[in-house]
C-alpha positions, 0 to 999 in steps of 0.5 A, a space after each residue: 574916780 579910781 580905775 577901778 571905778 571906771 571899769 565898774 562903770 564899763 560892766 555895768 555901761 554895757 550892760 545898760 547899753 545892750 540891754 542885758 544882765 551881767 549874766 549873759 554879757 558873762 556868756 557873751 564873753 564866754 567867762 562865768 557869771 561869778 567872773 563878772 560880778 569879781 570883774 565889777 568890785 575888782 579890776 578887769 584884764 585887759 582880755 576882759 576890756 577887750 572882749 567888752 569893747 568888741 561887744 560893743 562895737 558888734 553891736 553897733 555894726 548890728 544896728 548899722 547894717 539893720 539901718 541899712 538894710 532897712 534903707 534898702 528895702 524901703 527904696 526897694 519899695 519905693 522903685 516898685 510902687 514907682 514901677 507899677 504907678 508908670 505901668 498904670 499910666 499906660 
């Protein structure tokens, strides 16, 4: 596979992974949508694998936080139903 190939497949990978079009990763990067689609028939700058790349590991950290808060809030719940069964015992 030809490096150009392998970006091709980057663009087109975030895209999937993310769930969005070309054109709102184009503003997410802050590049025209024209960009993008020169970025998928042609090779990237290093700016432009940089930028994807940061995209992706937000999105991540995203995801990672949600987990986390979610987690919170669940044994935030849990130690007040534990809290009001003690309180009923009583």
């Amino acid at each position: 596979m030809s490096e150009v190939e392998k970006e091709e497949n980057l663009v087109k990978k975030t895209c999937r992974e993310l769930g969005i079009t070309q054109k709102e990763l184009a503003e997410r990067i802050g590049v025209s949508e024209s960009s993008i689609k020169r970025i998928v028939s042609s090779k990237p700058t290093q700016h432009i694998i940089n930028s994807i790349n940061l995209i992706l590991e937000n999105e991540k950290l995203k995801r990672e936080l949600n987990s986390v808060q979610f987690f919170q809030d669940s044994l935030k719940n849990f130690l007040q139903l534990r809290t009001n069964l003690q309180q009923e015992r009583y």
